[in-house]
Structures are given as C-alpha cells and as structure tokens.
TORNU-142094 format. One record per residue: residue in three letters; chain; x, y, z of N, C-alpha, C in turn. Coordinates in pm, whole numbers, plus 50000, padded with zeros to 5 digits. Layout:
BEGIN
SITE rest kette neast nnorth   nup caeast canorth  caup ceast cnorth   cup
SITE  ALA     A     X      Y     Z      X       Y     Z     X      Y     Z
...
// end
This chain:
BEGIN
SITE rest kette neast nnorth   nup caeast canorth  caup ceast cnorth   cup
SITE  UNK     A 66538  02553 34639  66532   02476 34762 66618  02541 34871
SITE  UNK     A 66744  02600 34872  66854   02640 34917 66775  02781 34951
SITE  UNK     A 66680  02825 34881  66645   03001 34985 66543  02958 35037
SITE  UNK     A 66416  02866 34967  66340   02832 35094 66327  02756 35233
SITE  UNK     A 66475  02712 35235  66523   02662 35349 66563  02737 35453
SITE  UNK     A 66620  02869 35350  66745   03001 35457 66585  03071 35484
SITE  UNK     A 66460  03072 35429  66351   03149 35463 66287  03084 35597
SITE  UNK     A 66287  02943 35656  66305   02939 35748 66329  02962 35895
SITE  UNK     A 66260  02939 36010  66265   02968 36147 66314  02840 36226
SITE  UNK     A 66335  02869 36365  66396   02715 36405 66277  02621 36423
SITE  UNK     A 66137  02666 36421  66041   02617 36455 65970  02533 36321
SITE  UNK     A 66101  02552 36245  65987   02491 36071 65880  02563 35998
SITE  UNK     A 65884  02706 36027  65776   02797 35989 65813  02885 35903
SITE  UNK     A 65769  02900 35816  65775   03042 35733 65839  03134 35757
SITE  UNK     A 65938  03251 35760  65988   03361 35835 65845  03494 35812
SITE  UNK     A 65761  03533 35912  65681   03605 35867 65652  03733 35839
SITE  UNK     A 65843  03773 35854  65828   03914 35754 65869  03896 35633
SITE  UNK     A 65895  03783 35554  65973   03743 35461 65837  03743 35357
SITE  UNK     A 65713  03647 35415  65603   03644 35384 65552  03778 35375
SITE  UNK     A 65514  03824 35488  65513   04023 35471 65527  04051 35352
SITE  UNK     A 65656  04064 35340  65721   04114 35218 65635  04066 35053
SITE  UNK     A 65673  03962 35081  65608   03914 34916 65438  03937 34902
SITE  UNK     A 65378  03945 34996  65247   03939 34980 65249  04080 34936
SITE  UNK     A 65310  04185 35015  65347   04321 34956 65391  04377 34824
SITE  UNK     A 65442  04311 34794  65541   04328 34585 65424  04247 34537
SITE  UNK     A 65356  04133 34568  65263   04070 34488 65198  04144 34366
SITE  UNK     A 65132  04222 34403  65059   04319 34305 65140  04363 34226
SITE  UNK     A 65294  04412 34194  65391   04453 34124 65459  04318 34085
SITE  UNK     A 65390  04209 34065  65483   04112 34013 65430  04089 33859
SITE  UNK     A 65544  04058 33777  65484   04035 33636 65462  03902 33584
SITE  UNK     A 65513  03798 33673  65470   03646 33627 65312  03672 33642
SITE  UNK     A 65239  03715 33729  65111   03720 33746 65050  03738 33636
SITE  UNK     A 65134  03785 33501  65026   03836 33401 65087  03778 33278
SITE  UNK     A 65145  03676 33309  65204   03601 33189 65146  03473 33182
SITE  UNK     A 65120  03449 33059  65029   03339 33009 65109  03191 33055
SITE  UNK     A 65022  03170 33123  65110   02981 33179 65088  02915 33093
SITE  UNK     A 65187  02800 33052  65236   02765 32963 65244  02628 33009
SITE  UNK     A 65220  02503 32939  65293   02365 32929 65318  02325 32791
SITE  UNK     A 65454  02278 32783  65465   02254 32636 65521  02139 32674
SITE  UNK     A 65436  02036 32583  65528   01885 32544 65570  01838 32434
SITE  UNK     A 65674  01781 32400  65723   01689 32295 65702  01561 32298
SITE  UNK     A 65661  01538 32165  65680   01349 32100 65788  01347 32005
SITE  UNK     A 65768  01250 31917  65865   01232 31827 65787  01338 31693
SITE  UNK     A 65668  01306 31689  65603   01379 31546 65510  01522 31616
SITE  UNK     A 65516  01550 31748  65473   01682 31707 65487  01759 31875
SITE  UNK     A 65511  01863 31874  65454   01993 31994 65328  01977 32015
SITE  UNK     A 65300  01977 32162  65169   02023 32246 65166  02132 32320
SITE  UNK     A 65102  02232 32309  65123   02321 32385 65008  02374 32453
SITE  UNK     A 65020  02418 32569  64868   02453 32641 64847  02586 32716
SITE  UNK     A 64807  02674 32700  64820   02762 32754 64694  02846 32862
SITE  UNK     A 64662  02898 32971  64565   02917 33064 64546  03049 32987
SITE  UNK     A 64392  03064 32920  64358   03195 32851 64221  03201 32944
SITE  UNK     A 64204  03219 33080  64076   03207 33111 63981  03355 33100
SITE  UNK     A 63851  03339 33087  63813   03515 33043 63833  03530 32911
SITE  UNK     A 63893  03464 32834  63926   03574 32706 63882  03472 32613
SITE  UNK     A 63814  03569 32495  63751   03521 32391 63831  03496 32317
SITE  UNK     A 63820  03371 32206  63947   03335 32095 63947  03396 32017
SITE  UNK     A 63863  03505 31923  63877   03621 31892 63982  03733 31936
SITE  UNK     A 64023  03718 32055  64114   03807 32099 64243  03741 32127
SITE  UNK     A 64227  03641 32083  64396   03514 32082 64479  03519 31977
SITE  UNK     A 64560  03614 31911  64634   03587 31823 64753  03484 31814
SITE  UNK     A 64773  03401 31696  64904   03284 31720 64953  03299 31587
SITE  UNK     A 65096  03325 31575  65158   03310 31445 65332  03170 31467
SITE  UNK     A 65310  03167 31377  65441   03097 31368 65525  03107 31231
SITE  UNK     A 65591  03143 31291  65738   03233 31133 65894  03168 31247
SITE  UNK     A 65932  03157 31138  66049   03154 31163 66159  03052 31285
SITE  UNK     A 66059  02934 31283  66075   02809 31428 66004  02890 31597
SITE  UNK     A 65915  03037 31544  65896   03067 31696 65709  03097 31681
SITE  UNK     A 65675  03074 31781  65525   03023 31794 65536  03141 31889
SITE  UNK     A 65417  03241 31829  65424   03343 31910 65275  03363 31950
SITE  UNK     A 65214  03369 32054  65082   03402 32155 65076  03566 32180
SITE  UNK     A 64976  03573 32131  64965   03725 32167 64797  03735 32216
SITE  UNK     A 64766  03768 32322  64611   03807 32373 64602  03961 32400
SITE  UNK     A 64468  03951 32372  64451   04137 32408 64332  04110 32486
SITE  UNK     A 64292  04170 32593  64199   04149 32622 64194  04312 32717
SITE  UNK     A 64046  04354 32638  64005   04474 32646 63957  04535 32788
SITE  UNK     A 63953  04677 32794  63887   04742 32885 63755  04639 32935
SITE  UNK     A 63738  04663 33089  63584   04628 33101 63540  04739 33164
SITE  UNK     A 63434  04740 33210  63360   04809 33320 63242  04737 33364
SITE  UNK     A 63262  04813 33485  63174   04692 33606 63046  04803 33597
SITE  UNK     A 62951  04781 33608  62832   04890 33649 62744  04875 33736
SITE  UNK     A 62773  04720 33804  62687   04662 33904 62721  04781 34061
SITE  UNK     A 62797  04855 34033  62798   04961 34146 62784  05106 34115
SITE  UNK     A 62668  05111 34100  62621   05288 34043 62691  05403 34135
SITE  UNK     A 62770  05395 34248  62792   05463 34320 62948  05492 34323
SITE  UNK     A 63024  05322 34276  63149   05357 34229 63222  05348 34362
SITE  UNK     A 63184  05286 34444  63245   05211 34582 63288  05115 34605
SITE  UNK     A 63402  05056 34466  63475   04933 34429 63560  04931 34565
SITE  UNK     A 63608  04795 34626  63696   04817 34771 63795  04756 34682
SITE  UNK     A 63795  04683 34568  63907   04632 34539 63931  04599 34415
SITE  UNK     A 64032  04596 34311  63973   04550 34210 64106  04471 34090
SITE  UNK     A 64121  04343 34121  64251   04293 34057 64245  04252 33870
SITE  UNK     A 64118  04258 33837  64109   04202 33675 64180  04325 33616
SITE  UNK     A 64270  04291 33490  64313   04382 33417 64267  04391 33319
SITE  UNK     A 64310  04472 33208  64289   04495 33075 64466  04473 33038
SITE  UNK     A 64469  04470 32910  64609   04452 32834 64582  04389 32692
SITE  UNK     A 64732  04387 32696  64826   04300 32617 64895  04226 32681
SITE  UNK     A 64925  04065 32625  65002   03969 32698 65082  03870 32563
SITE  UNK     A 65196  03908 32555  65233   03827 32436 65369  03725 32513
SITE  UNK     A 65373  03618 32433  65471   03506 32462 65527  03465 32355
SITE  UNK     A 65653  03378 32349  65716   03363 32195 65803  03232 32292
SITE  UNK     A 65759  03115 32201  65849   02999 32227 65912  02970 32073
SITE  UNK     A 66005  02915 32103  66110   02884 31992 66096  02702 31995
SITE  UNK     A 66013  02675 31881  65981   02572 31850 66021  02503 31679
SITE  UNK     A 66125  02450 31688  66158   02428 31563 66130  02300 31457
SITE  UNK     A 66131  02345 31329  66114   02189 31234 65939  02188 31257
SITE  UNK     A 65841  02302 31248  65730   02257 31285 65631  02275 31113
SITE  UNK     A 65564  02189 31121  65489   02182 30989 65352  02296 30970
SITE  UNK     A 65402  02439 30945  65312   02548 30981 65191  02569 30921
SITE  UNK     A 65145  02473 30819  65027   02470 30763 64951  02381 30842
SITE  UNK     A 64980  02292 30904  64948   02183 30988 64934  02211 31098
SITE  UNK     A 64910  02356 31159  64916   02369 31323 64777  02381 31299
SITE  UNK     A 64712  02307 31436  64565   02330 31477 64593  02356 31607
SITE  UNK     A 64468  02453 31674  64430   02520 31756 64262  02534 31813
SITE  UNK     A 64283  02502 31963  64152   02496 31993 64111  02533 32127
SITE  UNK     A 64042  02664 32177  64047   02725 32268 63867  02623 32333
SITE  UNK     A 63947  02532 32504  63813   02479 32551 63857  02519 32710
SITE  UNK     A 63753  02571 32775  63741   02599 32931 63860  02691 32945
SITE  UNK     A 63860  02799 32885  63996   02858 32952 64130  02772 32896
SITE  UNK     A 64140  02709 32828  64255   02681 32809 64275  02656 32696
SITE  UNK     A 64376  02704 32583  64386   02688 32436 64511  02594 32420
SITE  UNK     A 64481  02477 32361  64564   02383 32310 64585  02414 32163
SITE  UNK     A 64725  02365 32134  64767   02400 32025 64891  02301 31962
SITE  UNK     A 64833  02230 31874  64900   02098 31797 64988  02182 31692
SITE  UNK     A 65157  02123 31719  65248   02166 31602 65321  02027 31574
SITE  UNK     A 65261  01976 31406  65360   01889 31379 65473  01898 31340
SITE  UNK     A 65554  01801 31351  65705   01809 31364 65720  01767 31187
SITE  UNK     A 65800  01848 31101  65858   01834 31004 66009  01760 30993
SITE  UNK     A 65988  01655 30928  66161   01646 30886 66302  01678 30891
SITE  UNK     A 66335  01722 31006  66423   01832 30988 66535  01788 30896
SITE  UNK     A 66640  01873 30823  66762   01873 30717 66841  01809 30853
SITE  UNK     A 66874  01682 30804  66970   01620 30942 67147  01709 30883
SITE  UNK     A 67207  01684 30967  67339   01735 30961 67412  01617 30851
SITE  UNK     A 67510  01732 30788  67562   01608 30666 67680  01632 30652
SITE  UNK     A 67810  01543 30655  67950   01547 30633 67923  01598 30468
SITE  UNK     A 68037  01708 30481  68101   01757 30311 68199  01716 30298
SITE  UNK     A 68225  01669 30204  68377   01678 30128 68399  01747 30079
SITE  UNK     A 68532  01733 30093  68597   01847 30019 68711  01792 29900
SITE  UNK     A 68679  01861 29818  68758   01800 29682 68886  01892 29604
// end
C-alpha cells in the first residue's frame, strides 16, 4: 500500500514512467510463469487449486512425500504452422517446466484425490491425526 501510494502523482494518477517501466521488465518477470495457487484449510482436509490452463493432465505430475505436495507440469514444445511464411509479430506461449512445492502437513497420502476441470486442477488432501504433543516424565 505504502509504494503504491509513493507511485503516485498529485493528480491521483499512476506515475507514467513508473508504469513505463514495469510494462518493460514484464516479459522478464517470473511470477508470470508460476502456477497460481489457492490453498484452503478445514478441520479434516487441504483444498488446493491450481490454474493449469492449456495443459493436458498427462503432463501434471503431483507427489506428496514427506508433509510437501509437490506440482510439477511440463508442457512441451509447440509449433504454430498456420503461418507458412514464418511472419509471427509476436509470440508470448511458452514451452517448459513449472514446478511448485507447498508444505502441507499430517496429510492422509493414500487418500489424496485429484481432478483436472476447465483449466484448473483441484486437489483434495485429507488431514490425518496428527501425534499431538505429549509431556514426558522423567524418572
């Protein structure tokens, strides 16, 4: 709140080399290519949702070891051929790798379901029991 305030003009406007600027690095930014994410809690389990649009669930890998739920997509080369001449003016789709790792603990890992609809893969982790904390004695 505190820099988009100092980004500011006296007129209440945008500063518009400030704007300049970012529209400029845009293309070099790496949130752009990181999988958006909403994760919620209940009492008995993780929701998690993630924007996979374009990509086949075939190419969605998900593991969970160790309390961390890890997303990994690959999504391959394309090629366009609708221009035989090769007079692309612009061209922002990528190819890659895109992996993410949330640290989600106490989750029941035989019990995770997963289900990729419209671009977006939801993914149910129930909550296990966790070992509550326990006074020792000492004798």
């Amino acid at each position: 709140m505190a820099n988009e305030m100092m980004n500011r003009n006296d007129f209440g406007m945008f500063d518009p080399f400030a704007r300049m600027a970012e529209q400029f690095w845009a293309p070099f930014d790496k949130t752009a290519q990181v999988l958006k994410t909403d994760i919620s809690e209940t009492d008995d389990h993780y929701q998690v949702k993630v924007d996979v649009p374009g990509v086949d669930k075939q190419d969605v890998k998900l593991t969970y070891r160790d309390g961390m739920l890890t997303i990994k997509v690959q999504k391959d080369t394309f090629e366009d051929h609708s221009d035989q001449d090769q007079n692309v003016v612009m061209s922002e789709r990528r190819s890659g790798t895109v992996q993410r790792q949330y640290q989600l603990p106490n989750v029941a890992a035989d019990q995770i379901k997963a289900v990729q609809t419209d671009g977006v893969l939801s993914i149910t982790l129930p909550k296990t029991k966790a070992a509550g904390d326990s006074q020792i004695e000492i004798q």
